[in-house]
LODREN-367589 format. One line per 5 residues: number of its first residue (from 1); their letters; for each residue x, y, z of C-alpha. Coordinates in pm, 1 decimal. Each point is the difference from the previous one (the first is absolute). Layout:
N
NUM) a) X/Y/Z; ...;
END
This chain:
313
1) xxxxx) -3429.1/1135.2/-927.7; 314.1/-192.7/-52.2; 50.8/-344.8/2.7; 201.7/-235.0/239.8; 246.1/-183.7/-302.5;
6) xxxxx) -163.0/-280.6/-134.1; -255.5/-100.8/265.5; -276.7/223.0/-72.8; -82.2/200.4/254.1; -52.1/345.4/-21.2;
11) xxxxx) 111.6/270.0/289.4; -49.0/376.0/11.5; 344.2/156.5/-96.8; 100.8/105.7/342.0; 79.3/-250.6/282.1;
16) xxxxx) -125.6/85.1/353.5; 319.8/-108.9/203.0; -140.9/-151.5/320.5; 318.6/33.6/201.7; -68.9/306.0/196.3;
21) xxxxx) -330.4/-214.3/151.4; 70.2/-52.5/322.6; 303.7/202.3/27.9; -51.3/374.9/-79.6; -395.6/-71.1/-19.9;
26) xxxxx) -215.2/-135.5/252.9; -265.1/-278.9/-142.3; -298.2/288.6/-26.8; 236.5/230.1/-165.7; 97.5/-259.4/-236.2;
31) xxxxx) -367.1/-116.4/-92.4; -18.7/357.5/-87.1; 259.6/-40.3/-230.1; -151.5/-338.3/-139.6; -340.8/166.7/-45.1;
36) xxxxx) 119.9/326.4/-195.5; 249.3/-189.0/-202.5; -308.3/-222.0/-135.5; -238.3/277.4/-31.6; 235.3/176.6/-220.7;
41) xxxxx) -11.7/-338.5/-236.8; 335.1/-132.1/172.2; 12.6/-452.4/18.7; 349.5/-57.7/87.7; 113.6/-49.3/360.7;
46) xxxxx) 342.9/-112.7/72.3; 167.7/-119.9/313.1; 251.7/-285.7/186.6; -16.5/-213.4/269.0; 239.3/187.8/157.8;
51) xxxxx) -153.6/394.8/22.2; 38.8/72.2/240.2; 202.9/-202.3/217.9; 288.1/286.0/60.7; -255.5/200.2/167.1;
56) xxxxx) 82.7/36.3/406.5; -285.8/-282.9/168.0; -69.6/-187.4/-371.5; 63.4/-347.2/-73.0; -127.0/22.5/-423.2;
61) xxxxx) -311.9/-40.2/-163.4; -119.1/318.4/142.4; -64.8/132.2/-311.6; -176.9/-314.9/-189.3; -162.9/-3.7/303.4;
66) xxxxx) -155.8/320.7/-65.7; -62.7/-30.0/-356.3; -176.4/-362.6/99.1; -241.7/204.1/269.2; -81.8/227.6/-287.6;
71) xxxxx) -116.2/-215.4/-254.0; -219.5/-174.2/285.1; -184.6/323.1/114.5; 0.8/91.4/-351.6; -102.4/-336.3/-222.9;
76) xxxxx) 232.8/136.2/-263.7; 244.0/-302.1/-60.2; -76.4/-92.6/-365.7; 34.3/378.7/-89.2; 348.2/26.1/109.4;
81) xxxxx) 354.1/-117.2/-153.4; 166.2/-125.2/296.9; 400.2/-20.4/16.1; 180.9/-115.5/293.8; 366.0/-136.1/65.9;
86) xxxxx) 179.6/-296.9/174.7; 342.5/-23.0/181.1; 27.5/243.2/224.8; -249.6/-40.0/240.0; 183.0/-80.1/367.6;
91) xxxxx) -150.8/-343.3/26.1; 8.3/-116.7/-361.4; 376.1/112.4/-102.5; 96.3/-120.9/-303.6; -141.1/-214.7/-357.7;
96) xxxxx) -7.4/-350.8/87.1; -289.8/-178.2/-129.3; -145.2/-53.1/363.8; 40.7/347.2/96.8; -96.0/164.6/-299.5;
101) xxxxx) -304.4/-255.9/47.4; -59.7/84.6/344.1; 14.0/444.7/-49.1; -228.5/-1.5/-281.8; -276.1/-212.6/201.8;
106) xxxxx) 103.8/259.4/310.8; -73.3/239.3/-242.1; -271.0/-73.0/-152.8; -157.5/-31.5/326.2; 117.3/316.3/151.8;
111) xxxxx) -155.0/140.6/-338.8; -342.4/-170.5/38.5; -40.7/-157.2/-357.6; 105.8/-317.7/-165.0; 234.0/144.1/-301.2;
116) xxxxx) 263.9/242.7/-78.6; -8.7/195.7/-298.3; 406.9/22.1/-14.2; 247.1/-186.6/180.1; 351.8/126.0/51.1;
121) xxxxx) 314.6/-178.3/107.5; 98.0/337.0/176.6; 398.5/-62.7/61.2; 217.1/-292.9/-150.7; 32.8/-268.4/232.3;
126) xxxxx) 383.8/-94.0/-96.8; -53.2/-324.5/287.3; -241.1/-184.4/-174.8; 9.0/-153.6/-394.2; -163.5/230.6/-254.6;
131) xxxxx) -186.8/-289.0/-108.3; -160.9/-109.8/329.1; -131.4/396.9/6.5; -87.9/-3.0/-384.6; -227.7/-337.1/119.0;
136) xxxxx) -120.0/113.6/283.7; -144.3/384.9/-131.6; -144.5/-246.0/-343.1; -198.2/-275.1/347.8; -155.6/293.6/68.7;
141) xxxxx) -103.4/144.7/-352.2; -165.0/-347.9/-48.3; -155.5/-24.2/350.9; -186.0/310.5/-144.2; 125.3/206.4/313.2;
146) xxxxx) 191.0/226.6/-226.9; -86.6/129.3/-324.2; 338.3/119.2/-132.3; 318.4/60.4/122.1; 298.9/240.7/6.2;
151) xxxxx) 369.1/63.1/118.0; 137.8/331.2/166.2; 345.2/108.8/70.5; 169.1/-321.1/-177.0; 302.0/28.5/-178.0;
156) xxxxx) -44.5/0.6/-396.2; 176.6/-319.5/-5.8; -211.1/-174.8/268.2; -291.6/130.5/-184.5; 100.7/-202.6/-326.1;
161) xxxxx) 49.2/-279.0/193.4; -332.7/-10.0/138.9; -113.8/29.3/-359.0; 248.2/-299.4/-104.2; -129.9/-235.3/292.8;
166) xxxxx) -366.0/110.8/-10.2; -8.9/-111.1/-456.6; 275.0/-312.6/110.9; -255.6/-148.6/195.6; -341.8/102.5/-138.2;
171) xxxxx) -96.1/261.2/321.2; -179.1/342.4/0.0; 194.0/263.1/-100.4; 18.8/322.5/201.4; -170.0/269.2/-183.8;
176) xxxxx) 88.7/306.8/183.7; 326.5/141.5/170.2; -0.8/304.4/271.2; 372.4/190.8/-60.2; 104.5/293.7/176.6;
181) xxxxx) -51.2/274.3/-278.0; -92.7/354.9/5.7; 181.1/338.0/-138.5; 287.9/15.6/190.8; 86.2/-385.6/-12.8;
186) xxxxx) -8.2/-76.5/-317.4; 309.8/-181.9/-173.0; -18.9/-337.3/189.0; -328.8/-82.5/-124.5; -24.7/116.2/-342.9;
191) xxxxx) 410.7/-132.2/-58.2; -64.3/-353.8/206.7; -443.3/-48.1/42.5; -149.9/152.4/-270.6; 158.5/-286.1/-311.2;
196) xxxxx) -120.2/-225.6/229.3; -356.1/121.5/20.7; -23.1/83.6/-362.0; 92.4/-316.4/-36.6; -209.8/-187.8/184.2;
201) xxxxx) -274.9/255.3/-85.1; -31.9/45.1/423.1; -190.9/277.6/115.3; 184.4/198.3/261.3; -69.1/103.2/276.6;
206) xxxxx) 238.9/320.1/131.9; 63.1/30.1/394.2; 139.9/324.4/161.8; -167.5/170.2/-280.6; 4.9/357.3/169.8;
211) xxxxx) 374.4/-94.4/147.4; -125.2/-14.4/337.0; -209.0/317.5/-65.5; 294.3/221.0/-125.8; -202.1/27.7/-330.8;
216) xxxxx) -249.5/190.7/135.9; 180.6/263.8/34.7; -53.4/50.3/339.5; 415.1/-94.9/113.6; 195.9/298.9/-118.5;
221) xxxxx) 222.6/59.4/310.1; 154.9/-219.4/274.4; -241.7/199.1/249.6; -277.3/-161.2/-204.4; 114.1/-365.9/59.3;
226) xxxxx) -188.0/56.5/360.4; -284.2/75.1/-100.8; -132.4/-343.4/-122.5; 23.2/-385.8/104.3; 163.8/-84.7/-309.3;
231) xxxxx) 229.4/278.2/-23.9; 296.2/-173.2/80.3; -15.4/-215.1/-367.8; -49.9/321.8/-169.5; 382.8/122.0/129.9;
236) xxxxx) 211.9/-173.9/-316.0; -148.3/216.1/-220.2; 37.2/376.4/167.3; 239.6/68.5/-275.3; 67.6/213.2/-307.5;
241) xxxxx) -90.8/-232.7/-218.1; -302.3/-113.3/237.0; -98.0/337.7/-15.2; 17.9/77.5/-291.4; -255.1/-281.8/-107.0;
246) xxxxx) -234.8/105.0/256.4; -3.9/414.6/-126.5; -77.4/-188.9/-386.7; -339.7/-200.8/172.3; -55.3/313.8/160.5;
251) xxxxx) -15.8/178.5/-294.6; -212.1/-268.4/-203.5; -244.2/-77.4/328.3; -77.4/404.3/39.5; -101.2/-4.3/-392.9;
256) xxxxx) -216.8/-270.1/23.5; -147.5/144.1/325.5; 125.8/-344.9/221.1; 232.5/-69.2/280.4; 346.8/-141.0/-101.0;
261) xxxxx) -82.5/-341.0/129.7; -273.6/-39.3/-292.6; 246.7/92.5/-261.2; 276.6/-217.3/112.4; -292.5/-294.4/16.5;
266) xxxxx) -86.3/66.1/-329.7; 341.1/46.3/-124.9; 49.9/-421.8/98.1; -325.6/-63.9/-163.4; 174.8/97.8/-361.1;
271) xxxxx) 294.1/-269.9/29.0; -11.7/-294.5/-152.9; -174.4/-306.8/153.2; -88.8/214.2/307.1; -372.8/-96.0/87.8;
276) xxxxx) -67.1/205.8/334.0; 223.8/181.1/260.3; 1.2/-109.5/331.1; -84.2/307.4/223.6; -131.5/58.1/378.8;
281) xxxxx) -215.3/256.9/182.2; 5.3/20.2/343.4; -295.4/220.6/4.9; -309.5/50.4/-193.0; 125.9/322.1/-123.0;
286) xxxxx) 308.4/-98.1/-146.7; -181.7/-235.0/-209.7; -135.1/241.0/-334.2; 359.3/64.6/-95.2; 32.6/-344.0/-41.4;
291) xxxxx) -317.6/-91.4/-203.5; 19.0/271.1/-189.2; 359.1/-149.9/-154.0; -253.1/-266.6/-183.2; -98.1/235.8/-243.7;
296) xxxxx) 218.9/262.5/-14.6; 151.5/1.0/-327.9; 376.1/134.8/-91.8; 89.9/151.1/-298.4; 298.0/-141.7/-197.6;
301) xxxxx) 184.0/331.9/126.5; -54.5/-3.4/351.9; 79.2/-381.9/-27.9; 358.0/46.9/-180.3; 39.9/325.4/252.7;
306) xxxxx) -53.6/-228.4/312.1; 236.7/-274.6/-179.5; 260.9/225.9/-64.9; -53.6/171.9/367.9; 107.0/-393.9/148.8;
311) xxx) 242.7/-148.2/-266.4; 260.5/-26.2/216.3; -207.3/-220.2/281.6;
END
């Protein structure tokens, strides 16, 4: 288990990404999900208010929605690590203190329980004062509706400044942060994030952790762009270089008897301050290759091989 920064609570090393609920998998499919992930020892569920409001004939919440139905049928609530987002949902733009207010009770109803495990501020809100959003995420931590919170995709310098605001004025201070990171995007965090989160000793949290599914292995043509729904993110990195990192996890998931997907998992799991990838299945079956990236261990070689394989990302 690894450990959410300083707040104590403990989450299997993989995080079930809840943003294909509702979208690529229908609410029975999904509970599927739910109920293999926890069988196989998995805690850690993580969504936003807004999955999956891009979706043709969704408005958002469809996939807290989903999750909430679950732990209902299932009774489960206190069993599971619970991370979900604000700012983006359609009717609750933005991180002014009534809004942010307003989503996370919307939220937590759509969810059926009375606390979140994690609380992100999912985008900057450059329209309202840092310190009215630093207040409003701490109102909540105190109203015992939230148990800790987090930022994603904030810029390193917006991320100290939430620090600076949150020790200024005696407020919680976030303990997690959810960066894009994976293989083949690499400088940006570890140049600009990862000081930060050493730092600040933040557990993080890595999004796009199988680049839109390119790293598992299955994207090796334009031809094979088609042949998934996510295909389309997975085009940037159909290069030589892109390649050349995917023939190296190949190589290393084939001796270890695993699909590329668990090696690339378990490749994030080795860098510094990184407490669980953030990875989705949009079927039952696709779900071992990510489990199994909890416990597989690297050797030094194969880690240094797959470091070498994506220096220049």
């Amino acid at each position: 288990m690894s450990t959410l920064g300083s707040s104590g609570i403990e989450v299997f090393p993989l995080n079930l990404g809840g943003n294909v609920f509702g979208w690529t998998s229908d609410a029975a499919t999904s509970h599927r999900i739910l109920d293999a992930f926890v069988e196989a020892g998995g805690n850690f569920v993580d969504t936003a208010d807004g999955y999956s409001a891009w979706v043709p004939g969704n408005s958002g919440g469809e996939s807290e929605t989903i999750i909430g139905d679950w732990f209902q049928a299932r009774g489960n609530r206190d069993r599971v690590v619970l991370a979900t987002k604000v700012s983006q949902h359609p009717q609750f733009r933005g991180l002014a203190a009534a809004n942010v207010a307003a989503a996370a009770d919307a939220s937590l109803s759509r969810l059926k329980t009375d606390y979140i495990d994690l609380y992100y501020a999912h985008y900057d809100d450059a329209n309202t004062p840092l310190e009215e959003t630093v207040g409003a995420f701490d109102a909540l931590v105190k109203a015992g509706k939230v148990r800790a919170i987090g930022v994603s995709n904030y810029t390193p310098e917006r991320i100290r400044e939430w620090f600076e605001i949150a020790r200024r004025d005696h407020l919680t201070l976030p303990v997690a942060l959810q960066p894009h990171y994976n293989l083949v995007s690499r400088t940006p965090y570890e140049r600009d994030i990862l000081p930060i989160a050493t730092a600040e000793n933040l557990a993080v949290l890595p999004y796009y952790a199988l680049a839109s599914g390119f790293l598992t292995g299955k994207y090796r043509t334009e031809a094979d762009l088609s042949s998934g729904p996510r295909g389309g993110g997975a085009k940037a990195y159909l290069t030589e270089e892109g390649l050349g990192v995917i023939k190296v996890l190949t190589g290393i998931a084939d001796n270890h008897g695993v699909e590329p997907a668990t090696v690339a998992l378990a490749w994030l799991r080795t860098r510094p301050q990184i407490a669980a990838p953030i990875a989705s299945a949009r079927t039952v079956e696709q779900l071992p290759a990510l489990i199994t990236s909890a416990t597989l261990a690297l050797t030094a070689d194969e880690i240094a091989t797959l470091d070498e394989a994506s220096r220049t990302f």
